[in-house]
PDB file as gemmi writes it, atoms N, CA and C in Angstrom:
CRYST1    1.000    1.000    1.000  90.00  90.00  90.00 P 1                      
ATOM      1  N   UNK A   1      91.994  75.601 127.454  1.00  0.00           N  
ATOM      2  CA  UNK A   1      92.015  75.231 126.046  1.00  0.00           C  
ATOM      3  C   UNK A   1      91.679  76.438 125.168  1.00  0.00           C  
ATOM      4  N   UNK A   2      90.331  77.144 125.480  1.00  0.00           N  
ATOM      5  CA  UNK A   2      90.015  78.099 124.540  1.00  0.00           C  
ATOM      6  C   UNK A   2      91.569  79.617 125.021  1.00  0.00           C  
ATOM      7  N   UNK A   3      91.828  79.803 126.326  1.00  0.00           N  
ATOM      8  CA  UNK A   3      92.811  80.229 126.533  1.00  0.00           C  
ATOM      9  C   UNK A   3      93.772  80.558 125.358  1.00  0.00           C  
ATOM     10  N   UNK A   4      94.573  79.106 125.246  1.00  0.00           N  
ATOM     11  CA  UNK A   4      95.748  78.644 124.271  1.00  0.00           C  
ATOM     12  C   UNK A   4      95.247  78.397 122.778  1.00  0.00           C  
ATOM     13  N   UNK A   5      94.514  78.923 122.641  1.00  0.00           N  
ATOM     14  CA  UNK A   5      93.802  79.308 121.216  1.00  0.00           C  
ATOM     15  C   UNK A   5      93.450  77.743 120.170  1.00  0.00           C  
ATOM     16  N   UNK A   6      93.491  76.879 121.483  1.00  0.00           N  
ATOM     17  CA  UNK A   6      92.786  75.259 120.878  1.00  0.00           C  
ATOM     18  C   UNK A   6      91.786  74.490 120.536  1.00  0.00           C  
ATOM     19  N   UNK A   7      90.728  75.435 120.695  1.00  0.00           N  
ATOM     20  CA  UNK A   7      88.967  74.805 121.276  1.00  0.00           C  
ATOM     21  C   UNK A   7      89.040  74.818 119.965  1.00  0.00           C  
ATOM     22  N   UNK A   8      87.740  73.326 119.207  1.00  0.00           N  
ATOM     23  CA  UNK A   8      87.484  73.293 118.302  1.00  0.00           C  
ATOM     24  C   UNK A   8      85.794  74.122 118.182  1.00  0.00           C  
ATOM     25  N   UNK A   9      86.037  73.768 116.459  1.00  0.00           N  
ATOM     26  CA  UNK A   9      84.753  74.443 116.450  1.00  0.00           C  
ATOM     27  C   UNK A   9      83.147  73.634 117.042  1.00  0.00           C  
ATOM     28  N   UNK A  10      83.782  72.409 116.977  1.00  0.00           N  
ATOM     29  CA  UNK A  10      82.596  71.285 117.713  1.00  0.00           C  
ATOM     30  C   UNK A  10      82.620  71.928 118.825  1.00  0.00           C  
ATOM     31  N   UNK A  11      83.402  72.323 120.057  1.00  0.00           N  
ATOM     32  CA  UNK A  11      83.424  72.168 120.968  1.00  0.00           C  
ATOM     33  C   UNK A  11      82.842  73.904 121.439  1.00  0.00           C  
ATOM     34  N   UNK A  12      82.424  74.580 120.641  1.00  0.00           N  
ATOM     35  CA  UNK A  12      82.235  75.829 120.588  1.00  0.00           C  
ATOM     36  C   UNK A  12      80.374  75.900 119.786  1.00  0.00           C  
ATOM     37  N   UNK A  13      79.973  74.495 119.109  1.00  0.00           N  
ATOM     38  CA  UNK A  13      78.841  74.602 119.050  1.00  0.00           C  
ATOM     39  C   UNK A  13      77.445  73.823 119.348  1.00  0.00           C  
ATOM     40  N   UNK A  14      76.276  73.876 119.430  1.00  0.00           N  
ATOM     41  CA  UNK A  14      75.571  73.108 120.333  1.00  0.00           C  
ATOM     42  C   UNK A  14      75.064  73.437 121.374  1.00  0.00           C  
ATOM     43  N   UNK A  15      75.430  74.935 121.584  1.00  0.00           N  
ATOM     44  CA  UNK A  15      74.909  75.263 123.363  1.00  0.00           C  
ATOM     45  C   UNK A  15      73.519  76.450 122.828  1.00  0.00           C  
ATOM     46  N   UNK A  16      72.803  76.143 123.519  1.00  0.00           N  
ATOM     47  CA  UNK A  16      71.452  77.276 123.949  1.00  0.00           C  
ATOM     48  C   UNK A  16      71.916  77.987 124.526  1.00  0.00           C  
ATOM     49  N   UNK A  17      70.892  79.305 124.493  1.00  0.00           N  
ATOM     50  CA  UNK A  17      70.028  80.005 125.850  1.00  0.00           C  
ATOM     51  C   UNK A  17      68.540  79.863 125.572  1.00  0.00           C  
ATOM     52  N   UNK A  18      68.153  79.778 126.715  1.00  0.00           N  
ATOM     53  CA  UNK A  18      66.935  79.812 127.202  1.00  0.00           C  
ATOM     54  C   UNK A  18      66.253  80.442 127.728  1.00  0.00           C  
ATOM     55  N   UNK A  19      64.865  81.000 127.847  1.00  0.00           N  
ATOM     56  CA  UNK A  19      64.065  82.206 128.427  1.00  0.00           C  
ATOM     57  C   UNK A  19      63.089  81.134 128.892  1.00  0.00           C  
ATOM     58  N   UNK A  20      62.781  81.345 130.513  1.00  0.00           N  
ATOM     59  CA  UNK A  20      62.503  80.729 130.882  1.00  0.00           C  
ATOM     60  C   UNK A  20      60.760  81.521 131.716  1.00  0.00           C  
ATOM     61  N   UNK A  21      59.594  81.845 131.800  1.00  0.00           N  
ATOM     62  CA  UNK A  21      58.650  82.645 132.183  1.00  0.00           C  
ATOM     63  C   UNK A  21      58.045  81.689 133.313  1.00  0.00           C  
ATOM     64  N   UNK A  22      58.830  82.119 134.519  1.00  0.00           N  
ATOM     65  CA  UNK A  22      58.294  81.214 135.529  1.00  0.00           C  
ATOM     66  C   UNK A  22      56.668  82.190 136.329  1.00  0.00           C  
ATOM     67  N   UNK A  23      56.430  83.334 135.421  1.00  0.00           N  
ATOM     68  CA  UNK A  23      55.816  84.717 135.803  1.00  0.00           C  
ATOM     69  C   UNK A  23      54.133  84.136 135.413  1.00  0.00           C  
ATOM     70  N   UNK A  24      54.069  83.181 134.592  1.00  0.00           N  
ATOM     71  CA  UNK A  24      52.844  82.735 134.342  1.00  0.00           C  
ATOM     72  C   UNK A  24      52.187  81.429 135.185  1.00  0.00           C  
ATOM     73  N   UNK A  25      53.362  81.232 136.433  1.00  0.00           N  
ATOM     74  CA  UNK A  25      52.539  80.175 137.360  1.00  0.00           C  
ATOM     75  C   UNK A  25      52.711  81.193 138.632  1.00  0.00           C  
ATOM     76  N   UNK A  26      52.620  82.674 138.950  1.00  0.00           N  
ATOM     77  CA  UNK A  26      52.902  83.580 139.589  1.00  0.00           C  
ATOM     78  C   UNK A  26      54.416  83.574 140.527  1.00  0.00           C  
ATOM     79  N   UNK A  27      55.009  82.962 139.766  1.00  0.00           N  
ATOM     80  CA  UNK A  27      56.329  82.830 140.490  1.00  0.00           C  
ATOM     81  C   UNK A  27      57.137  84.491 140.813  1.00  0.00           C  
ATOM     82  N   UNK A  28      57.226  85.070 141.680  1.00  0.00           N  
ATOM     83  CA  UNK A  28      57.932  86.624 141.728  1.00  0.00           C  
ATOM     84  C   UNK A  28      59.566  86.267 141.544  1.00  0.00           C  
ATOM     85  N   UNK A  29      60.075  85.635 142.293  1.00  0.00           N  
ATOM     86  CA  UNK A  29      61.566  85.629 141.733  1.00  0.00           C  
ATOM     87  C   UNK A  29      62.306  83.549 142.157  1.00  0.00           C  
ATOM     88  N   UNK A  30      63.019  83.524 141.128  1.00  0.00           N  
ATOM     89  CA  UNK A  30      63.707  82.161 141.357  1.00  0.00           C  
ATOM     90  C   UNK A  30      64.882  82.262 140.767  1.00  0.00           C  
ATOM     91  N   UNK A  31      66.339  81.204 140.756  1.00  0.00           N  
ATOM     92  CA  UNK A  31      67.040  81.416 140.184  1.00  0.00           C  
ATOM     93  C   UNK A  31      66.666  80.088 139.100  1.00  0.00           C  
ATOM     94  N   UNK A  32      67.085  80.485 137.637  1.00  0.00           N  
ATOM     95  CA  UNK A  32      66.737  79.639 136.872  1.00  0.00           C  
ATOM     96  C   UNK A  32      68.388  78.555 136.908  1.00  0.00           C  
ATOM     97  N   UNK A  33      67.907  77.135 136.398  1.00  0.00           N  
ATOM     98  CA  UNK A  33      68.990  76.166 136.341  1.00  0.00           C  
ATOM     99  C   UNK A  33      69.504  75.821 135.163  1.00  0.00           C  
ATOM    100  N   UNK A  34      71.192  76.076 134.908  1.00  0.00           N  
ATOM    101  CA  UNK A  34      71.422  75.667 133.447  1.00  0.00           C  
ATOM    102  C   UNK A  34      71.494  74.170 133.390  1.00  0.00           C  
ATOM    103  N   UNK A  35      71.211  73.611 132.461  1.00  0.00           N  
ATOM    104  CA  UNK A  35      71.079  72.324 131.985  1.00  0.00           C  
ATOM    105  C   UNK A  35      71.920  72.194 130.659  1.00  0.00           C  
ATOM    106  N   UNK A  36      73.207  71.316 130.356  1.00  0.00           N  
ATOM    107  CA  UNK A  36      73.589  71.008 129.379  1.00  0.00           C  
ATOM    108  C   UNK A  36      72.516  70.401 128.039  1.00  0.00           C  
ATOM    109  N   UNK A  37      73.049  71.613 126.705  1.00  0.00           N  
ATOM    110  CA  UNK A  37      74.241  72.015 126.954  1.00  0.00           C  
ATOM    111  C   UNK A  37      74.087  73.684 126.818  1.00  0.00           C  
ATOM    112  N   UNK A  38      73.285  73.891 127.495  1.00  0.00           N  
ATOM    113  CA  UNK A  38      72.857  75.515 127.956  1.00  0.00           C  
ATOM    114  C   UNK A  38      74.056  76.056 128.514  1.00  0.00           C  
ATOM    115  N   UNK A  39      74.361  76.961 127.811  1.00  0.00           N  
ATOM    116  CA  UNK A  39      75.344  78.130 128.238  1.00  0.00           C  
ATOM    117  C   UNK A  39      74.765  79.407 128.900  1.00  0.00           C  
ATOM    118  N   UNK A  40      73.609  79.634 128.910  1.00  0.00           N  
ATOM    119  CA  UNK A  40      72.792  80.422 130.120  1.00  0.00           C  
ATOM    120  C   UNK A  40      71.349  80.642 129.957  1.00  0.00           C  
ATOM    121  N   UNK A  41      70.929  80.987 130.853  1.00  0.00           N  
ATOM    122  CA  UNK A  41      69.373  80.761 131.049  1.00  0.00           C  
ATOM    123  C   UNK A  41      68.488  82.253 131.607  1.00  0.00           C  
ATOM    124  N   UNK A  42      67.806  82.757 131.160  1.00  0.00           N  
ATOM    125  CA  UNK A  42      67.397  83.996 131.693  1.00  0.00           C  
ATOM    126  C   UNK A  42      65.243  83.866 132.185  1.00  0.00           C  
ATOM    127  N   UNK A  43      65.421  83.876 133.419  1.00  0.00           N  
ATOM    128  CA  UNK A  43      64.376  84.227 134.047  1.00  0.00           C  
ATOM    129  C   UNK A  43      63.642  84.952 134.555  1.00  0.00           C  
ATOM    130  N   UNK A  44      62.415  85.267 133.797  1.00  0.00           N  
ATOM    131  CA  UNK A  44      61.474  85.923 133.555  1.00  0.00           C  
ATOM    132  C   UNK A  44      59.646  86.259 134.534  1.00  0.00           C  
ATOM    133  N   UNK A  45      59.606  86.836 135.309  1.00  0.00           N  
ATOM    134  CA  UNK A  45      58.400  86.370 136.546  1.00  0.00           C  
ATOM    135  C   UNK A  45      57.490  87.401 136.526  1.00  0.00           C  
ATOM    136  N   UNK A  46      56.681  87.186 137.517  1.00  0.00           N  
ATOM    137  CA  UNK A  46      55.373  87.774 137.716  1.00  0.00           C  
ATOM    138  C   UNK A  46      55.773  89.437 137.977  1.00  0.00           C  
ATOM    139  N   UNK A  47      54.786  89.947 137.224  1.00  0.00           N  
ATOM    140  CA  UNK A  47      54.320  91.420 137.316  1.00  0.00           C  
ATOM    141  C   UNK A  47      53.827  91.702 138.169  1.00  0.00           C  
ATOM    142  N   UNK A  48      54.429  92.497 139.302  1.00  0.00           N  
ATOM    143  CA  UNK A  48      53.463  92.652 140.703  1.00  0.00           C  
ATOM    144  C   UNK A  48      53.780  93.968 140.992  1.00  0.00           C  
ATOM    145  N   UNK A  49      52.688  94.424 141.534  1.00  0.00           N  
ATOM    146  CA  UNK A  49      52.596  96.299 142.429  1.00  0.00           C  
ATOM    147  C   UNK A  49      53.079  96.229 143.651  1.00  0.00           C  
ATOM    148  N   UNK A  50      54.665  97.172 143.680  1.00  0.00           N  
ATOM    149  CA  UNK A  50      55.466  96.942 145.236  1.00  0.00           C  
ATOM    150  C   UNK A  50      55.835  98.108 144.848  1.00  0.00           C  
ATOM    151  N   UNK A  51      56.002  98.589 146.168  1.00  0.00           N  
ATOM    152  CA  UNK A  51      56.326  99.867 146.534  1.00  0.00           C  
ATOM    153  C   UNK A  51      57.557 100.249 146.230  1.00  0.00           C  
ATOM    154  N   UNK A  52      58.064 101.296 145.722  1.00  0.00           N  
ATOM    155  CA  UNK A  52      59.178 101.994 145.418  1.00  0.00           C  
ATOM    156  C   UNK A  52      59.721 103.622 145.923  1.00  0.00           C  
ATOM    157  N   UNK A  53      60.874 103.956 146.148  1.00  0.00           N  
ATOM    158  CA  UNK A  53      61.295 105.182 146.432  1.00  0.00           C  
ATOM    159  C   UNK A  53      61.080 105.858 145.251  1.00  0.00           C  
ATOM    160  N   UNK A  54      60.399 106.531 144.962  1.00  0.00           N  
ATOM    161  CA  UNK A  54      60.709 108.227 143.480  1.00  0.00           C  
ATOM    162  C   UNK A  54      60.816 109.310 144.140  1.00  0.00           C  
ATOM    163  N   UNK A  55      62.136 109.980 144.093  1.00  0.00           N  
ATOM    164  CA  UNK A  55      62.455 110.912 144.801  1.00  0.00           C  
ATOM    165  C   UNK A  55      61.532 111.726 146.157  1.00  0.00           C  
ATOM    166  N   UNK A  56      62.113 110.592 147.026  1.00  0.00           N  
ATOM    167  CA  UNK A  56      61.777 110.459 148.288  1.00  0.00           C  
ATOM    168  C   UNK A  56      60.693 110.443 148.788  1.00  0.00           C  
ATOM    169  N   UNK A  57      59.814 110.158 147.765  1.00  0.00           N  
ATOM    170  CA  UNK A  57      58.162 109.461 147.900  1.00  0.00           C  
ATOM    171  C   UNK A  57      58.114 107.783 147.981  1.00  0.00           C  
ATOM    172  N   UNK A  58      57.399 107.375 148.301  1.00  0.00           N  
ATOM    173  CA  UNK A  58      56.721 105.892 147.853  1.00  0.00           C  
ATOM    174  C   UNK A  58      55.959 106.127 147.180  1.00  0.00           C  
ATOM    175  N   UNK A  59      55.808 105.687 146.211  1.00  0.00           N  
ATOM    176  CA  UNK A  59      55.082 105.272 145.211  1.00  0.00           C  
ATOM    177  C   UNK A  59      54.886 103.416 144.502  1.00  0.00           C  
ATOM    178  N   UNK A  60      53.749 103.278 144.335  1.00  0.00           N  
ATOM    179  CA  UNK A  60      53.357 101.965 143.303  1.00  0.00           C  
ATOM    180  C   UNK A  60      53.737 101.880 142.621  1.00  0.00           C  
ATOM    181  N   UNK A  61      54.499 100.950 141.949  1.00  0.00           N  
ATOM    182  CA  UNK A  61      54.994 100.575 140.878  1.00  0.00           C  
ATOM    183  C   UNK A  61      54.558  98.884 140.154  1.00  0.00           C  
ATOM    184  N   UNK A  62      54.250  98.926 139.015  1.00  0.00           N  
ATOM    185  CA  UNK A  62      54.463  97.389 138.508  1.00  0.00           C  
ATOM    186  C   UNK A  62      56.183  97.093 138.125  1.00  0.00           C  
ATOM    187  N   UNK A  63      56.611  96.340 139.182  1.00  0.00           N  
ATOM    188  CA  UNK A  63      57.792  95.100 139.041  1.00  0.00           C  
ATOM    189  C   UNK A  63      58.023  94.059 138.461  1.00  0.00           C  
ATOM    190  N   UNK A  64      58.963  93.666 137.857  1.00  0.00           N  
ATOM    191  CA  UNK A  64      59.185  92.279 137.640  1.00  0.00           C  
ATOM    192  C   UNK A  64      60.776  92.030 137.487  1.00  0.00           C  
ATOM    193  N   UNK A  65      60.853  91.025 138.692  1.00  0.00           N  
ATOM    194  CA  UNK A  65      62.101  90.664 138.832  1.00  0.00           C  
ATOM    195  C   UNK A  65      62.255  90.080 137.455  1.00  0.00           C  
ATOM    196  N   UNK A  66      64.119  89.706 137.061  1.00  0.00           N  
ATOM    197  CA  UNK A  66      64.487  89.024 135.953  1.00  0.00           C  
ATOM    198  C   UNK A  66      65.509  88.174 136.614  1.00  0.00           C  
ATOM    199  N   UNK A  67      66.229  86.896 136.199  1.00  0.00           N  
ATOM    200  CA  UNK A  67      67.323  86.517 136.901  1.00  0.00           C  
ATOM    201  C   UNK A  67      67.868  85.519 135.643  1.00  0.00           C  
ATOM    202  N   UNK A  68      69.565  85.765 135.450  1.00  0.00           N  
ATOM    203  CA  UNK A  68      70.133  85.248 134.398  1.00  0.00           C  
ATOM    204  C   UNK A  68      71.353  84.259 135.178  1.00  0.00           C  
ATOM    205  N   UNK A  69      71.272  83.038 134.688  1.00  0.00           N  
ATOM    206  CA  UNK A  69      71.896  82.555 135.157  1.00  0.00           C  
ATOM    207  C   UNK A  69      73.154  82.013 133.788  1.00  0.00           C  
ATOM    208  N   UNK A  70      74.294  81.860 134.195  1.00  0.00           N  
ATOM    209  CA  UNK A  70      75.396  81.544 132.841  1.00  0.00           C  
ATOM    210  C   UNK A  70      76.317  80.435 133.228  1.00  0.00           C  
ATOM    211  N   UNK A  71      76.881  80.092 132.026  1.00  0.00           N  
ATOM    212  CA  UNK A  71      77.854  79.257 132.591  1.00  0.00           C  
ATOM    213  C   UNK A  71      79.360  80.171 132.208  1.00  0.00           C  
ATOM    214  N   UNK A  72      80.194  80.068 133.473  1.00  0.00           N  
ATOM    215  CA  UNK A  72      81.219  80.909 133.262  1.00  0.00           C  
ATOM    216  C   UNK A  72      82.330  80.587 132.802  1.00  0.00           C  
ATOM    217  N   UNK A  73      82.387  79.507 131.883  1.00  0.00           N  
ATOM    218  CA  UNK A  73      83.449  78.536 131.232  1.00  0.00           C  
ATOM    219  C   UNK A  73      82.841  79.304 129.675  1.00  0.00           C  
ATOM    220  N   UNK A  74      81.721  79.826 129.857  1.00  0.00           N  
ATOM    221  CA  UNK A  74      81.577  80.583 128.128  1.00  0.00           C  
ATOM    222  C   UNK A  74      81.722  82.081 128.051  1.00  0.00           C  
ATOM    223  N   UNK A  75      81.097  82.634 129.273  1.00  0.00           N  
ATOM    224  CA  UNK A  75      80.583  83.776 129.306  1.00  0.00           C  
ATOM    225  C   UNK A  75      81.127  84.310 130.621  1.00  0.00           C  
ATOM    226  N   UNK A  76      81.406  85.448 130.143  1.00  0.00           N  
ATOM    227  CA  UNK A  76      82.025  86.406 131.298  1.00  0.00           C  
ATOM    228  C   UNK A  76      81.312  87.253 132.266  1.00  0.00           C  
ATOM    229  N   UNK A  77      81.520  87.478 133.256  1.00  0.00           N  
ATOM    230  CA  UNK A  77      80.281  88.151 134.169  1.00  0.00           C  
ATOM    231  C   UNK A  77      79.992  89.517 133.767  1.00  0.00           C  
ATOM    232  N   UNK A  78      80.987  89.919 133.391  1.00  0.00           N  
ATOM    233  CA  UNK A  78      80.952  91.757 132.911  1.00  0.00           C  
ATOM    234  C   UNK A  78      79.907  90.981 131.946  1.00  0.00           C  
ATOM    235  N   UNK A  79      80.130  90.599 130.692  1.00  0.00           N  
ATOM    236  CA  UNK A  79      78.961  91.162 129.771  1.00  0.00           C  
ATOM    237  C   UNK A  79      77.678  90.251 130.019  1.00  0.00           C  
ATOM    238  N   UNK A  80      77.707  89.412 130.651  1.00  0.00           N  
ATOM    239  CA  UNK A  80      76.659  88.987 131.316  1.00  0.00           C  
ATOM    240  C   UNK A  80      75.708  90.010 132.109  1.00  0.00           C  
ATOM    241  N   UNK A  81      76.399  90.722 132.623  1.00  0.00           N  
ATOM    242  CA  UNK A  81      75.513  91.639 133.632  1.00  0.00           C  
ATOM    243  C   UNK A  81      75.098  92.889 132.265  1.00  0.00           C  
ATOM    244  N   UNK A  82      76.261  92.791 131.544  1.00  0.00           N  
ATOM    245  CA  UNK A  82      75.219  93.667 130.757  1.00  0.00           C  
ATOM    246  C   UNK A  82      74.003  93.671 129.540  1.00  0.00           C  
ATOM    247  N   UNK A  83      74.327  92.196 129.322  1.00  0.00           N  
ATOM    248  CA  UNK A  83      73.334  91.924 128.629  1.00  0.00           C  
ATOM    249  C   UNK A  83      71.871  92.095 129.578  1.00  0.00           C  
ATOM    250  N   UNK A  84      71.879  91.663 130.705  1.00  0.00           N  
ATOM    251  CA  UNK A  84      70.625  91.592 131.719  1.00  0.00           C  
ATOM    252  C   UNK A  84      70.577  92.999 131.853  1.00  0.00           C  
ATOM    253  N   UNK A  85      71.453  93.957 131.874  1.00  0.00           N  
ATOM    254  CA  UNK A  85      70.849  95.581 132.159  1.00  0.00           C  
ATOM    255  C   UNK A  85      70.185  95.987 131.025  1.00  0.00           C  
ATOM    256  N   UNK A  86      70.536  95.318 129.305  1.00  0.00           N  
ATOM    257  CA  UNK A  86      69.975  96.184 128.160  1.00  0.00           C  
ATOM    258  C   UNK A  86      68.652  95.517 128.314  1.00  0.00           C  
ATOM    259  N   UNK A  87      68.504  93.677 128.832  1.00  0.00           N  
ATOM    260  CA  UNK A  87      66.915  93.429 128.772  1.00  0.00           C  
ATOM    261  C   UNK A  87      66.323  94.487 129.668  1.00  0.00           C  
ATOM    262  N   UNK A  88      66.948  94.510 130.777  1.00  0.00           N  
ATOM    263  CA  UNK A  88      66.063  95.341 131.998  1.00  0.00           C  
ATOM    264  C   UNK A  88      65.640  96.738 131.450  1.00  0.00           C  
ATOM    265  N   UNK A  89      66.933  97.507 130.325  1.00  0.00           N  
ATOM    266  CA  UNK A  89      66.520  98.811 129.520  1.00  0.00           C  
ATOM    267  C   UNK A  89      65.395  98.150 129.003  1.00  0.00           C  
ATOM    268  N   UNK A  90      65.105  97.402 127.586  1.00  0.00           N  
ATOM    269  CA  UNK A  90      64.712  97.247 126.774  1.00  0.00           C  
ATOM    270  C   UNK A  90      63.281  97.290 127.190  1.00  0.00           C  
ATOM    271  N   UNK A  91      62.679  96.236 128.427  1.00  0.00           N  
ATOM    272  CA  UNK A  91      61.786  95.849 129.080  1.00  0.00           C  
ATOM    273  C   UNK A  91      61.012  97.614 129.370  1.00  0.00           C  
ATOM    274  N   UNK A  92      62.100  97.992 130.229  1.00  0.00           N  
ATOM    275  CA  UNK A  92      61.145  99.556 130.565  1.00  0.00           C  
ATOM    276  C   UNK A  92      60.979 100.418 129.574  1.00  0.00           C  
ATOM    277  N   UNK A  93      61.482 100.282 128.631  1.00  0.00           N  
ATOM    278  CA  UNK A  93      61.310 101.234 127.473  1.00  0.00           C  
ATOM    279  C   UNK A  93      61.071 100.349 125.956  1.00  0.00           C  
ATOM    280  N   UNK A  94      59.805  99.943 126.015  1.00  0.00           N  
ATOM    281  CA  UNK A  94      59.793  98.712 124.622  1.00  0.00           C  
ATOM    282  C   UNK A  94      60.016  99.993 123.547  1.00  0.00           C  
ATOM    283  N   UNK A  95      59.294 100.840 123.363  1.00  0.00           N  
ATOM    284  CA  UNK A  95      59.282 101.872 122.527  1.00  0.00           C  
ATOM    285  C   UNK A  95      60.442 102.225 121.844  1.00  0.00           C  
ATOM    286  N   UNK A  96      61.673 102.424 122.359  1.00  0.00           N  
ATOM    287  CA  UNK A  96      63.540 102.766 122.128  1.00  0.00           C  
ATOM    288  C   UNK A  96      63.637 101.145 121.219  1.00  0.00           C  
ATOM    289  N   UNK A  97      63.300 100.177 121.552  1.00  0.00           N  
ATOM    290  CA  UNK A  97      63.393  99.025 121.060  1.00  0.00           C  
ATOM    291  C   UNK A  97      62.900  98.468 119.740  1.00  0.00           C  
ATOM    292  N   UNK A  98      61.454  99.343 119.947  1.00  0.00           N  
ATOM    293  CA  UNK A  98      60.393  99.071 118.314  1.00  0.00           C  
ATOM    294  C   UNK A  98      60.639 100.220 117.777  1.00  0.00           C  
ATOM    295  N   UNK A  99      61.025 101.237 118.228  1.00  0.00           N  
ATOM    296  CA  UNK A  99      61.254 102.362 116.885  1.00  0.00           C  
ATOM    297  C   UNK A  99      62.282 102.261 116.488  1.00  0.00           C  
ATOM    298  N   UNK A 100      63.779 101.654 117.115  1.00  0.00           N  
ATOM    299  CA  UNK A 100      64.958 101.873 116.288  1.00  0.00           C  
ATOM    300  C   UNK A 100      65.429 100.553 115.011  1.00  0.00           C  
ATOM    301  N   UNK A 101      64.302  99.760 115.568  1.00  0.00           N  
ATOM    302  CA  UNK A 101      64.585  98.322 114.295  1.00  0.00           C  
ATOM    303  C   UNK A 101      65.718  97.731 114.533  1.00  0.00           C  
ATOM    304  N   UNK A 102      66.585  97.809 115.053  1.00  0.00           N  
ATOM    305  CA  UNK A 102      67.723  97.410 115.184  1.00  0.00           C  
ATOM    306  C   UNK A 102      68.135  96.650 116.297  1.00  0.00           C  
ATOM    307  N   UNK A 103      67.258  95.512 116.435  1.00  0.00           N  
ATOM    308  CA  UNK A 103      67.446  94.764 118.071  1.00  0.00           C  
ATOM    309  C   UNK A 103      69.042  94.420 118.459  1.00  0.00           C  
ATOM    310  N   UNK A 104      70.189  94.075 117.597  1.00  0.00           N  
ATOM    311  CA  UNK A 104      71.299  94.004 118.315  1.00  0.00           C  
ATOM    312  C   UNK A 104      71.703  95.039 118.291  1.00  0.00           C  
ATOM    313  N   UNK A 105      71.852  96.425 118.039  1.00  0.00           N  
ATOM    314  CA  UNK A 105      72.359  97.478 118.971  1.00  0.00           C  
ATOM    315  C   UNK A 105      71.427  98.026 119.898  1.00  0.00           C  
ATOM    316  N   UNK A 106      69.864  97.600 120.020  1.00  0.00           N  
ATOM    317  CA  UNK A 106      69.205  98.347 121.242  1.00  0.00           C  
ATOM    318  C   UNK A 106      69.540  97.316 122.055  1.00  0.00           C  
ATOM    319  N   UNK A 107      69.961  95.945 122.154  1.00  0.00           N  
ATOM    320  CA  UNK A 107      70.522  94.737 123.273  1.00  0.00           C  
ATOM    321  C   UNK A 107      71.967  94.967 123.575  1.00  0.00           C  
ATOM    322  N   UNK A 108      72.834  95.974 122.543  1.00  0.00           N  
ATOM    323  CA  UNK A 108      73.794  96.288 122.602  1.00  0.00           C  
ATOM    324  C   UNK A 108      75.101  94.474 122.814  1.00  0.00           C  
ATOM    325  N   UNK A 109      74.208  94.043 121.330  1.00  0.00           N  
ATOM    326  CA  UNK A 109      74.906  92.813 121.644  1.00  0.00           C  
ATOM    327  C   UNK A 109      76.225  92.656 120.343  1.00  0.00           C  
TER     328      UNK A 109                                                      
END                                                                             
């Protein structure tokens, strides 16, 4: 329907996203569930110290998984994945985020 350039505008409004912080009952990673009429859901978890490669050391790091889940009747996987890479930027670098004022081009949305 949206294809053949037919979808109404009802049928185009009404849907969420949701941020979901499963990180405050120490949850490390889950996949979150969309629920109508959620068009995607992004999950958010516990901050934990796990080991990482930095040029060919281990080193400690604080982690936190993220996991976005979509519905693909709205949203396409390409910019799906990139919306989850600018949170994952945004997240490691809040600073690029609060100095440029401009949250939809530092989300690059």
């Amino acid at each position: 329907k949206a294809r053949d350039g037919k979808i109404t505008v009802d049928e185009m409004t009404g849907g969420t996203f949701t941020i979901t912080n499963g990180g405050v009952f120490g949850s490390m990673m889950s996949t979150p569930i969309i629920n109508p009429p959620q068009s995607g859901i992004l999950g958010m978890h516990n901050i934990v110290d796990r080991p990482v490669a930095i040029d060919g050391h281990v080193e400690i790091r604080p982690m936190m998984y993220v996991a976005l889940s979509y519905d693909h009747r709205i949203v396409d996987g390409k910019e799906s994945v990139g919306f989850l890479v600018a949170v994952k930027e945004a997240v490691e670098n809040p600073e690029e985020l609060l100095m440029d004022n401009d949250v939809k081009r530092a989300l690059e949305l």
